[in-house]
C-alpha positions in Angstrom: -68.7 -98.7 -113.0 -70.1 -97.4 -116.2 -71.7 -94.2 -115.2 -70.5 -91.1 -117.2 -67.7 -88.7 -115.1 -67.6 -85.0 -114.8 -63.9 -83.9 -116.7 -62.8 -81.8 -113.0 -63.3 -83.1 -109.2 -66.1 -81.6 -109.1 -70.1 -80.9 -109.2 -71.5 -78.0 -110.8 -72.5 -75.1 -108.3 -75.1 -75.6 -106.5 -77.1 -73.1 -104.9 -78.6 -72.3 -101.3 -82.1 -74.2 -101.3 -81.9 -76.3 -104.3 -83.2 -79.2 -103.8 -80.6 -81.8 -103.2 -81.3 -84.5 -105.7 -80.8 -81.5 -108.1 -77.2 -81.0 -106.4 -76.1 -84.2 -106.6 -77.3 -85.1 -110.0 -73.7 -84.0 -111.6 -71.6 -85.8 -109.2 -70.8 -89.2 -110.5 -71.9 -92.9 -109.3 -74.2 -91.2 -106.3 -77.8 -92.3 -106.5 -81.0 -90.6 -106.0 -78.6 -87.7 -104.5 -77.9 -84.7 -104.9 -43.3 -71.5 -132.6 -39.9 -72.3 -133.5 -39.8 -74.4 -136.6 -41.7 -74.9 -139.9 -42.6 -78.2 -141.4 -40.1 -78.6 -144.5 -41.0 -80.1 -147.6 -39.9 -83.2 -146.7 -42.7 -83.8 -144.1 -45.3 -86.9 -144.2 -48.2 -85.7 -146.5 -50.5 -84.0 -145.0 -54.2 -83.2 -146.5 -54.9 -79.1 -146.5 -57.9 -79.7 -144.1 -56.0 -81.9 -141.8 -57.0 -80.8 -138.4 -53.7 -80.4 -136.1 -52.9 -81.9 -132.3 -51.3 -81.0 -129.9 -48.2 -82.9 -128.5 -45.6 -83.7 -125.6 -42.0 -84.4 -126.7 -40.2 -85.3 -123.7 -36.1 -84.8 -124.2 -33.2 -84.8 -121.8 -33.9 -82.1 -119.7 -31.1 -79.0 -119.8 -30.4 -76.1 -121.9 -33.5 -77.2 -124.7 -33.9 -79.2 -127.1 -30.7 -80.1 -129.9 -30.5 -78.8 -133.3 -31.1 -81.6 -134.4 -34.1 -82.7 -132.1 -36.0 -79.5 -133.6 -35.1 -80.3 -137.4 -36.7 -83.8 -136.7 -39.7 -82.0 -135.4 -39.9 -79.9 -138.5 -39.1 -83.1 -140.9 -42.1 -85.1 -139.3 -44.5 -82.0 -139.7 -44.6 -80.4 -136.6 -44.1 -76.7 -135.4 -43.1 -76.1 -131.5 -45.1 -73.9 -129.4 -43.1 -73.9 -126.0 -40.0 -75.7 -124.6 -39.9 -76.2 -120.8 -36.3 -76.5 -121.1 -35.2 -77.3 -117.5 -37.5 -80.2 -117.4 -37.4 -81.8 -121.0 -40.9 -81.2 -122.1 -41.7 -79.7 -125.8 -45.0 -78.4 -126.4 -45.7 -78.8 -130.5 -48.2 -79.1 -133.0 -49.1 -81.2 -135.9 -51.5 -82.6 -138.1 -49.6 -85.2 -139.1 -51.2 -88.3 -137.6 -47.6 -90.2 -138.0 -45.9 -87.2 -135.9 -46.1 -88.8 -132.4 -44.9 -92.5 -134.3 -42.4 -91.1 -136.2 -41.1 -88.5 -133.4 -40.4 -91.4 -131.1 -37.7 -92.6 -133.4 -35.5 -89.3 -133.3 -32.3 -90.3 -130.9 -32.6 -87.8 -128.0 -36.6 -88.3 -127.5 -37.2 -90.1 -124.7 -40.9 -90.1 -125.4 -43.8 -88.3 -127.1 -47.3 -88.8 -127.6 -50.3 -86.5 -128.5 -52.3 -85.3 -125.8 -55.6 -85.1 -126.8 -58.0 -86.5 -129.8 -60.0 -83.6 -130.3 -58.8 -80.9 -132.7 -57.4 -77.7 -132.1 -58.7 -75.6 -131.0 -60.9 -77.9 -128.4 -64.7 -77.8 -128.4 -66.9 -74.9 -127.6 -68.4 -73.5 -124.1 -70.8 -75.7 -122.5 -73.2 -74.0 -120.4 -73.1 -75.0 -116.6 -75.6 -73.0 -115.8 -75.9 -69.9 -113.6 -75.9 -71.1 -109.6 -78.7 -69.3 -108.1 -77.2 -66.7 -106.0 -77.9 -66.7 -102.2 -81.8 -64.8 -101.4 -81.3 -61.7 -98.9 -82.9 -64.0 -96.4 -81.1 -66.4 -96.6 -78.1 -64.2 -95.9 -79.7 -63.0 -93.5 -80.7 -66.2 -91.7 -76.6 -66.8 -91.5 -75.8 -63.1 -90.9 -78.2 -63.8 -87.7 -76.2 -66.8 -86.2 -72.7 -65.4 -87.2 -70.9 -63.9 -83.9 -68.6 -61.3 -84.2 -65.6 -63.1 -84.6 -67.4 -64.6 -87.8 -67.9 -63.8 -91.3 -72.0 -63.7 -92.5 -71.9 -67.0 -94.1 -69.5 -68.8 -92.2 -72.7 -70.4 -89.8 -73.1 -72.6 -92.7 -69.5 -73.8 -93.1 -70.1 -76.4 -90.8 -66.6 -77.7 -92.9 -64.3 -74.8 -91.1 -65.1 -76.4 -86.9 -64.5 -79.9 -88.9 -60.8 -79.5 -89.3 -60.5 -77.0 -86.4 -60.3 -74.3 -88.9 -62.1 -71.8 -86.3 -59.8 -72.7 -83.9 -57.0 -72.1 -85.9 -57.9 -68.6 -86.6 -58.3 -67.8 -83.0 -54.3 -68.0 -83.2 -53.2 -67.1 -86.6 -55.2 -66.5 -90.2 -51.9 -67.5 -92.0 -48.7 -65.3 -93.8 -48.9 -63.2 -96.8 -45.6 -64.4 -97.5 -47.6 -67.9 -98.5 -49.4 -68.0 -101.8 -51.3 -71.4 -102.6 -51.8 -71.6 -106.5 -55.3 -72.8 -107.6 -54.3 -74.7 -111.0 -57.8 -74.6 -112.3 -60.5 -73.5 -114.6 -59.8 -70.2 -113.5 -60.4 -67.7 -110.9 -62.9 -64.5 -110.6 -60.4 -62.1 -108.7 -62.7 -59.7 -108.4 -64.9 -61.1 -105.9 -64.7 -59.4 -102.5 -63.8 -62.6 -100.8 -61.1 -63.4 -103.2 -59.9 -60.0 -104.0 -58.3 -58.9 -100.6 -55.7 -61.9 -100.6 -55.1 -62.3 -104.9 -51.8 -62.8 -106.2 -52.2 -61.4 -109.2 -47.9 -61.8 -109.6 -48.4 -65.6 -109.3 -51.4 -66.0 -111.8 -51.2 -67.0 -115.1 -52.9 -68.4 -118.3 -51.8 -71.8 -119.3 -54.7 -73.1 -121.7 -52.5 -73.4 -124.6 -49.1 -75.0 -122.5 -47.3 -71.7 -123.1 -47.7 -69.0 -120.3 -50.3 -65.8 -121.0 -49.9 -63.1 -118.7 -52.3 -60.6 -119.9 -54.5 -59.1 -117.1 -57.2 -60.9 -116.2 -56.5 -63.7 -118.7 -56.8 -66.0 -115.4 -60.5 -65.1 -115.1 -62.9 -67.8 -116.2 -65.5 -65.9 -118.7 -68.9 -66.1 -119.4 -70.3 -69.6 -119.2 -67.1 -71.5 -118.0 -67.0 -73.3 -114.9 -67.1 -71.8 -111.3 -65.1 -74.5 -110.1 -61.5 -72.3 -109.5 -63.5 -69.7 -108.2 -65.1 -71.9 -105.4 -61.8 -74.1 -104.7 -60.0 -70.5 -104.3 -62.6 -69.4 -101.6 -62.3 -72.3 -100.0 -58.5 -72.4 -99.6 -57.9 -68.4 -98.8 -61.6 -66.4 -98.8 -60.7 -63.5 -96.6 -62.0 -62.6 -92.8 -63.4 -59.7 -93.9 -67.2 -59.0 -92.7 -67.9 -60.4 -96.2 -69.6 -63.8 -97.5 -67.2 -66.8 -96.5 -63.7 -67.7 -94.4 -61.1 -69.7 -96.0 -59.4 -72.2 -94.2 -56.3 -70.1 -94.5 -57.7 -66.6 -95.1 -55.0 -64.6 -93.9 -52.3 -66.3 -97.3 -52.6 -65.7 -100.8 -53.9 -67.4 -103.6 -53.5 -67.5 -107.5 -55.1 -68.3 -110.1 -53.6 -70.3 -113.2 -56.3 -71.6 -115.5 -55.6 -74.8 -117.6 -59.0 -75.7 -118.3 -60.4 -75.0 -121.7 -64.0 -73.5 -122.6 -64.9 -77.0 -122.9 -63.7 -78.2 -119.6 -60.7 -79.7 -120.8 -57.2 -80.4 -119.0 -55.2 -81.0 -121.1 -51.0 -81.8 -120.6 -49.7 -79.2 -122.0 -51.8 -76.9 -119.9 -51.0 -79.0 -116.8 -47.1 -78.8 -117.4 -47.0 -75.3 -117.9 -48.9 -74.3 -114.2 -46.7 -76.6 -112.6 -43.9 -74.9 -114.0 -45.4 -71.4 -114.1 -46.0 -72.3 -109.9 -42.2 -73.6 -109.4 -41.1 -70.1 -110.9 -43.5 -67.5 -109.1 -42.5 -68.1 -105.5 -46.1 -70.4 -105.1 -45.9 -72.3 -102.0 -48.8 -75.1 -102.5 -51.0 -76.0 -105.5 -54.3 -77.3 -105.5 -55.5 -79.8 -108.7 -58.9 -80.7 -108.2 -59.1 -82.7 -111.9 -57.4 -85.4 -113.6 -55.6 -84.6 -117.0 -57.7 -85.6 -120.4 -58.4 -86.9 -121.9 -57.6 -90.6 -120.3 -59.0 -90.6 -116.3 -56.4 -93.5 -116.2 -53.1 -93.4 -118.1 -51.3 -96.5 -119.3 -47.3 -96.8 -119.7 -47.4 -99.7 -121.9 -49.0 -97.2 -124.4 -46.6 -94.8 -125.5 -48.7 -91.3 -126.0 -50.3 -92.1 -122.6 -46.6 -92.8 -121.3 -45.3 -89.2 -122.6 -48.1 -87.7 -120.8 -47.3 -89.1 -117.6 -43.6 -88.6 -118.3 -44.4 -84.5 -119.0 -46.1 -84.3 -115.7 -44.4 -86.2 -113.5 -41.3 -84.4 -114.5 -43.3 -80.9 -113.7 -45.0 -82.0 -110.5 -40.8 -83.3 -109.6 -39.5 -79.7 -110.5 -42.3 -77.6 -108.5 -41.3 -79.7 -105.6 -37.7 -79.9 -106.2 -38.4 -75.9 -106.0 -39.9 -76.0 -102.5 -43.9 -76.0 -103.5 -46.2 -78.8 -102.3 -48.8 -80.1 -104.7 -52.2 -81.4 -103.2 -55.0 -83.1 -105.7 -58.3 -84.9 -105.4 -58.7 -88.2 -105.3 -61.7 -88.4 -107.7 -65.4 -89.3 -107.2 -66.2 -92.4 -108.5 -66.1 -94.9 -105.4 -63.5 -96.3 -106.9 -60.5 -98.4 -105.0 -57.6 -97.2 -106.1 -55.8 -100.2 -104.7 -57.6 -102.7 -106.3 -56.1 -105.1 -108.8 -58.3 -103.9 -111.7 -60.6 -101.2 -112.7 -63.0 -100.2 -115.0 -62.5 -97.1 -117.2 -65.7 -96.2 -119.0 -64.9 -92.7 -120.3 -61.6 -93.0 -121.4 -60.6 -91.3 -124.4 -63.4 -88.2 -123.0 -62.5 -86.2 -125.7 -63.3 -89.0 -128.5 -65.3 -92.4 -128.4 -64.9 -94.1 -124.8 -65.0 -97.6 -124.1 -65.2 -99.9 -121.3 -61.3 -100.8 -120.7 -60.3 -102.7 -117.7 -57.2 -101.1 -116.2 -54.7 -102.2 -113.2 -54.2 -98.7 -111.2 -50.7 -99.6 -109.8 -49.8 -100.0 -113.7 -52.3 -96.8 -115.3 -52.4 -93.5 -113.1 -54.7 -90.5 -112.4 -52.8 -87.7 -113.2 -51.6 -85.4 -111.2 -53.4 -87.5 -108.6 -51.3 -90.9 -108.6 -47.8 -89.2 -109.0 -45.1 -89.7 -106.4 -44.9 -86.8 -104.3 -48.7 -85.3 -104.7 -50.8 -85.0 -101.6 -53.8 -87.5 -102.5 -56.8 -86.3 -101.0 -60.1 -88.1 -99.9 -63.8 -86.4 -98.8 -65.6 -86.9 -95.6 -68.7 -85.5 -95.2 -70.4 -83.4 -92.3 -70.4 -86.5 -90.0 -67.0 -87.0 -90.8 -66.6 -90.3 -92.9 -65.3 -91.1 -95.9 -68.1 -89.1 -98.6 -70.2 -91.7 -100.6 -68.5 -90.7 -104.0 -64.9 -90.5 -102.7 -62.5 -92.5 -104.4 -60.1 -94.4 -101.6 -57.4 -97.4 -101.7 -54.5 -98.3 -98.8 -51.1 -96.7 -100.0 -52.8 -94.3 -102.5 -54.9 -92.0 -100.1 -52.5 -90.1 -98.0 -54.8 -87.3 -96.3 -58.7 -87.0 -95.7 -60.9 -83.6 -95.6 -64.3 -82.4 -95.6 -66.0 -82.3 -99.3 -69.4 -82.5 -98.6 -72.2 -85.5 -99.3 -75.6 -85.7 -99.7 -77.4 -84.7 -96.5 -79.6 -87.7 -96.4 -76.6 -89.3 -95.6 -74.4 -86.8 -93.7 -76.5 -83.9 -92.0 -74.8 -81.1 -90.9 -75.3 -80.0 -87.3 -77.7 -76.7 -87.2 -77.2 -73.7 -88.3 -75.5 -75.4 -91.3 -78.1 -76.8 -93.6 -76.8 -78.5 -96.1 -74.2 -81.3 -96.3 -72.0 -79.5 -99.4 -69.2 -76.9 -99.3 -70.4 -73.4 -99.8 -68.1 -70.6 -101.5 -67.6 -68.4 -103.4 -68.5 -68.2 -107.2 -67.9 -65.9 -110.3 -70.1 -62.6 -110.6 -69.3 -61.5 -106.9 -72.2 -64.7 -105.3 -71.6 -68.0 -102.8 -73.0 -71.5 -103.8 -72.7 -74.7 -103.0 -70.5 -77.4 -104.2 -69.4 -81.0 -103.5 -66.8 -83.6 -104.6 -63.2 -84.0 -103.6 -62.3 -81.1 -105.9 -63.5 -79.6 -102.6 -61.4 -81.8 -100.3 -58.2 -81.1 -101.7 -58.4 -77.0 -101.4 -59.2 -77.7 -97.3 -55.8 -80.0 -97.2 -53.7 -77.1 -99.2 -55.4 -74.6 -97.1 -53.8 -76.6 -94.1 -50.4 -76.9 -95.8 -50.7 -72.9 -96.2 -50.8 -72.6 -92.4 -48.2 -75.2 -91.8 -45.9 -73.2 -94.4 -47.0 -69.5 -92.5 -45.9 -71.8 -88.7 -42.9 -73.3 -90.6 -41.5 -70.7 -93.1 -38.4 -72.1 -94.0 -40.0 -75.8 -94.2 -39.4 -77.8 -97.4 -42.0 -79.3 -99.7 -41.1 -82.3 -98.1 -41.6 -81.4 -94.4 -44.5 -79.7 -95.3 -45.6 -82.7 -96.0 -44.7 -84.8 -93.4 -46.2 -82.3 -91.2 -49.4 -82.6 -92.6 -49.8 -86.1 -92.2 -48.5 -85.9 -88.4 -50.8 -83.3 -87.3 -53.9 -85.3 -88.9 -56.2 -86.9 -86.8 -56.1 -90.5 -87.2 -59.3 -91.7 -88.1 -60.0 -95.4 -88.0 -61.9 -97.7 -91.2 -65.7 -97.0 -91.2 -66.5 -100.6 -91.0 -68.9 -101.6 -92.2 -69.1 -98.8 -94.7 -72.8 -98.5 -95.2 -73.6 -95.2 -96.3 -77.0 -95.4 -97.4 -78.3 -98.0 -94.8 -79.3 -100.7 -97.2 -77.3 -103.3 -95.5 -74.6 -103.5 -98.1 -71.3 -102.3 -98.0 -70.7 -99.8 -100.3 -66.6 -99.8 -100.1 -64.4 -101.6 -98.0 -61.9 -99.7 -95.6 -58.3 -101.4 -95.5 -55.2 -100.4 -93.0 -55.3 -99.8 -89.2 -56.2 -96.4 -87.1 -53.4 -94.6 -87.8 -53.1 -95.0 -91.9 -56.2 -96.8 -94.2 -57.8 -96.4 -97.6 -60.5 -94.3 -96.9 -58.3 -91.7 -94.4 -54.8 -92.2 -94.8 -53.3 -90.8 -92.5 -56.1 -89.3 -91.5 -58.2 -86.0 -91.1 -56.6 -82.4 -91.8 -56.0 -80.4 -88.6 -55.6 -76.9 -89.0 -55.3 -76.0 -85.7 -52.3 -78.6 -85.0 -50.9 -77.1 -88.0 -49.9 -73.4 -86.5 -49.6 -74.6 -83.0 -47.3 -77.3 -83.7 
């Protein structure tokens, strides 16, 4: 596939009664549809312009790096920003193109390897584009067909009754004691439906790889993406008489931003909120992106091997302290099972090229990492959503993330096929991709963890994927009715590549 990808799992906002070729036009592949030391003076020559990177150096983990580790960093023209010592992974930067090469060669660096090709700092804002907030009819025409048990908008989350969310609230709307952690491009805590339930204790500022607590610092501004926003309304928007319901709206969430201005996640960011979460009491986090600036990364390369190294080792500790991590599968139709795959935007932050990649051998991060929840869309007729990535053995879990409603209408009084929350400025849009799977599966985990307190990550987890309705392959998988199938399903009833183990049940998860 060659098409150009969105950064994130996701589309941009899209708003009540936009036309839904507009809506789908940002979501990939679907057609016609919507510092510690100073360089010494020994250091490799560097010009005075030379524009610095940022790196992973990944040591034995312990008590930090050596003495002798950090002088080597110095010597080789490179300053350290953070050290996540319990896990091995130094945050530094240089602008010595050799660092990374010359780095590796230190005794006591496992690996290392810079983690993105723009400079620092990244690239400027790019505009999204203000979603159009919902008209007063339009509220209205959903405030009319809510009953009372209902929020206003919750009519159109035709999403919720799809997972038995409704049901589930009927018994319990989950713990305060459970805070899911939206590692994202930030989130607007001051919109009523996100307000009520905001950790603000477990939200954080990661953008740079080192932690930034001042208020509000989790907040995407002006201009930056909605996409935390929406993914933290999905996961806990409070039953309050306002806009939407969460899946779990009676938990908490948090906000830790990693994204830049630009849209960026990169692995220094991406270490630091899974570390941040594994040290704040967080209880699930949801990663609806994959980590630039490769969509696929490579071991046999060694700065695409330290980057998986950093993460897997932060994803392993935030587990190893009791949190489960959940992340999209991506939208590019792509079978992650396959023997080969091609990589069109990869490096996204440089000049891509067409690179044909073997997914068992080059992973999505977070997304391919042992451990992670791997999440798939449906849409509102409940199979597999025409963008959704999918592949036997890497899908483990399947939940609603909208699709075009030309090929998966909603039953009435929902009236569009996407996912409608919350977004920055105190408004509700719409939204689609599995960056909007992924937050209905944490959501889930959230109530499993309020049913289960003293659970572990890992029977959390195995919770999760026994209380799922098994959902056999759509087969054939037609989705636009042109008689060609547009992805083949693998794997019996019970566990296949386009539902794993199948679809999220919240209601199984706080009655069972």
């Amino acid at each position: 596939m060659t098409a150009p990808h969105s950064r994130s799992r996701r589309a941009v906002a899209i708003p009540v009664g936009m036309v839904m070729a507009s809506a789908f036009a940002f979501l990939p592949n679907i057609q016609a549809v919507a510092a510690d030391a100073a360089p010494s003076a020994g250091a490799s020559a560097v010009t005075a312009d030379a524009t610095s990177l940022s790196y992973v150096v990944n040591v034995f983990p312990g008590f930090g790096p050596s003495q002798y580790v950090k002088k080597a960093i110095a010597r080789a023209g490179g300053t350290i920003v953070t050290s996540y010592d319990r896990i091995g992974v130094i945050v530094v930067h240089s602008a010595n193109p050799d660092f990374a090469k010359v780095i590796r060669k230190v005794p006591g660096v496992q690996s290392a390897g810079n983690t993105r090709n723009a400079p620092l700092p990244a690239q400027s804002t790019t505009d999204e584009g203000a979603p159009k907030v919902l008209s007063a009819a339009e509220v209205a025409s959903a405030t009319a067909d809510a009953t009372a048990a209902q929020d206003p908008l919750e009519p159109l989350q035709w999403d919720l009754p799809a997972i038995k969310a409704d049901k589930a609230h009927e018994k319990t709307l989950g713990s305060r004691k459970v805070t899911v952690a939206v590692i994202d491009t930030g989130v607007d805590d001051t919109h009523p439906d996100i307000a009520p339930n905001f950790d603000r204790a477990a939200s954080v500022n990661c953008v740079t790889g080192k932690p930034d607590t001042t208020d509000g610092a989790w907040r995407p501004t002006a201009g930056e993406s909605p996409h935390g926003t929406h993914v933290a309304g999905e996961i806990a928007a409070a039953k309050n008489g306002v806009g939407v319901t969460g899946v779990a709206p009676g938990v908490k969430v948090s906000g830790i931003k990693v994204s830049t201005t630009a849209g960026y996640f990169y692995t220094e960011a991406v270490v630091c909120g899974f570390v941040w979460a594994a040290e704040h009491g967080v209880d699930v986090t949801n990663n609806s992106y994959y980590t630039d600036p490769w969509y696929f990364n490579c071991k046999n390369d060694p700065d695409q091997k330290a980057l998986v190294d950093a993460i897997t080792r932060a994803t392993q500790y935030a587990e190893h302290k009791g949190v489960v991590n959940v992340a999209a599968a991506g939208n590019e139709n792509y079978d992650l099972a396959a023997d080969e795959i091609t990589d069109p935007v990869s490096p996204n932050d440089a000049t891509p090229s067409d690179r044909v990649i073997d997914p068992s051998k080059c992973y999505d991060i977070p997304t391919q990492l042992p451990g992670v929840v791997t999440v798939a869309s449906t849409g509102a007729k409940g199979i597999k959503s025409s963008f959704s990535n999918h592949g036997l053995g890497v899908i483990d879990i399947a939940a609603p993330g909208g699709d075009s409603t030309r090929f998966q209408t909603p039953a009435p009084p929902a009236t569009s096929g996407l996912i409608l929350g919350p977004l920055p400025g105190g408004t509700w849009g719409y939204m689609a991709g599995t960056s909007m799977a992924s937050p209905h599966v944490a959501g889930v985990a959230a109530l499993i963890k309020s049913t289960h307190p003293h659970a572990s990550a890992a029977l959390v987890k195995a919770l999760l994927y026994a209380e799922a309705d098994a959902t056999p392959c759509t087969d054939p998988y037609d989705i636009n009715g042109d008689g060609k199938v547009d992805a083949v399903c693998e794997g019996p009833k019970n566990y296949n590549g386009f539902y794993g183990h199948g679809v999220a049940d919240a209601l199984d998860a706080v009655t069972k």
